[in-house]
N, C-alpha and C positions, 0 to 999 in steps of 0.2 A: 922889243920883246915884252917888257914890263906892261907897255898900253895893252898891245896882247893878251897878256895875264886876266889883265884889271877886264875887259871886253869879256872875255871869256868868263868869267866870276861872278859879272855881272848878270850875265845871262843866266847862264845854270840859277842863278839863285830867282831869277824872274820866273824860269819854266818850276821852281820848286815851291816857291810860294802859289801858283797856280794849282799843283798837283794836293799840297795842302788844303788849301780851299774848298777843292774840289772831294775831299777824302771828306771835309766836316758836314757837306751838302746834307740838305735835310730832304732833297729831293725824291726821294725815295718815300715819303710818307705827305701824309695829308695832316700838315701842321694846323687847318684850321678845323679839325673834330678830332675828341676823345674818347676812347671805348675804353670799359672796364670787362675787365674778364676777374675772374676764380679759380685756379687752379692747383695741381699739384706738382712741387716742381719731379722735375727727373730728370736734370742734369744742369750742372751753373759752369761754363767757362770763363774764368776769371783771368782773363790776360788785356797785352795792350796788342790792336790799339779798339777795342773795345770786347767787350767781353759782356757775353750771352745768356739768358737764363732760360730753361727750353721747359712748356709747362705743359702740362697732359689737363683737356678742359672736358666738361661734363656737359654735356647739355639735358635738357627735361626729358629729351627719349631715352637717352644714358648711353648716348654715341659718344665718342669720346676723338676728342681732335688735339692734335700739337703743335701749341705755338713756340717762335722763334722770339724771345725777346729782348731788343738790343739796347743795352746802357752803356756804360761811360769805360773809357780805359781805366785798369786796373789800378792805375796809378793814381789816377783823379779820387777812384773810389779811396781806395787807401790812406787820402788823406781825408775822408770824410769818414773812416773810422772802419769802413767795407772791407772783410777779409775772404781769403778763398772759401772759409769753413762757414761764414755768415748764411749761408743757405747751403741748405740737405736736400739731397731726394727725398720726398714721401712732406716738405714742407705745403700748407695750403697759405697763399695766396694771393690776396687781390692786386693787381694790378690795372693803373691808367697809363694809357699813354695814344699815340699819332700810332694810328692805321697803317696798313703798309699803303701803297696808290693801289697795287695788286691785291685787292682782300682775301682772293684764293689762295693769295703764298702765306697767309695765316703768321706773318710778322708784323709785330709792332714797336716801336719807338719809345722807352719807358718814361715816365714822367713822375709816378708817384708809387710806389711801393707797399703793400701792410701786411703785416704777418700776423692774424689776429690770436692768434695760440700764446704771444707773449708780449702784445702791442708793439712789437719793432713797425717801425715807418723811418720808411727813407724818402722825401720830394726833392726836387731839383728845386735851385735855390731860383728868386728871380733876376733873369739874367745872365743868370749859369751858362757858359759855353759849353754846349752836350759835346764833351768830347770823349 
């Protein structure tokens, strides 16, 4: 029964390391180019296991499009000093980061952060596990 145990334990924790891996994928974006937008935020979900900033962008004809963009668990952030209130709606903006693969789905991957209203910046550190 015990080796049983131990077989069975081992597995689940094989298939859960896989599904972890699989959750941190970067697959979903084009790690090798960076695009900067400007926008304004309108809405920040601060949760794990990552959590959102959603930005309303301006282009020169004065269309206005929403991006999706995804950063780190709240947790991570938290201890880089990141709280739910650290971003407002009506905040401007710049952000770098990875493209989505889908450019229509108008998501990206965040990498470097700036708030120029009061110099906040936030970059991933080198090395950083984007989690």
């Amino acid at each position: 029964m015990t080796r049983s145990l131990w077989i069975v334990c081992a597995g689940a924790l094989t298939l859960l390391g896989t599904q972890l891996e699989a959750h941190h994928s970067m697959a979903e974006y084009l790690t090798t180019e960076r695009v900067t937008i400007q926008g304004e935020v309108v809405g920040f979900d601060f949760h794990n296991p990552h959590s959102f900033i959603f930005v309303r962008v301006t282009d020169a004809d004065g269309a206005t499009t929403q991006y999706a963009i995804e950063w780190s668990a709240s947790s991570q952030l938290a201890s880089r000093g990141i709280r739910a209130n650290t971003l407002r709606p009506g905040d401007t903006l710049v952000i770098t980061g990875f493209p989505a693969q889908n450019r229509a789905e108008r998501r990206m991957r965040l990498m470097e952060l700036e708030r120029p209203s009061d110099g906040f910046v936030f970059r991933h550190r080198t090395g950083e596990v984007l989690g």
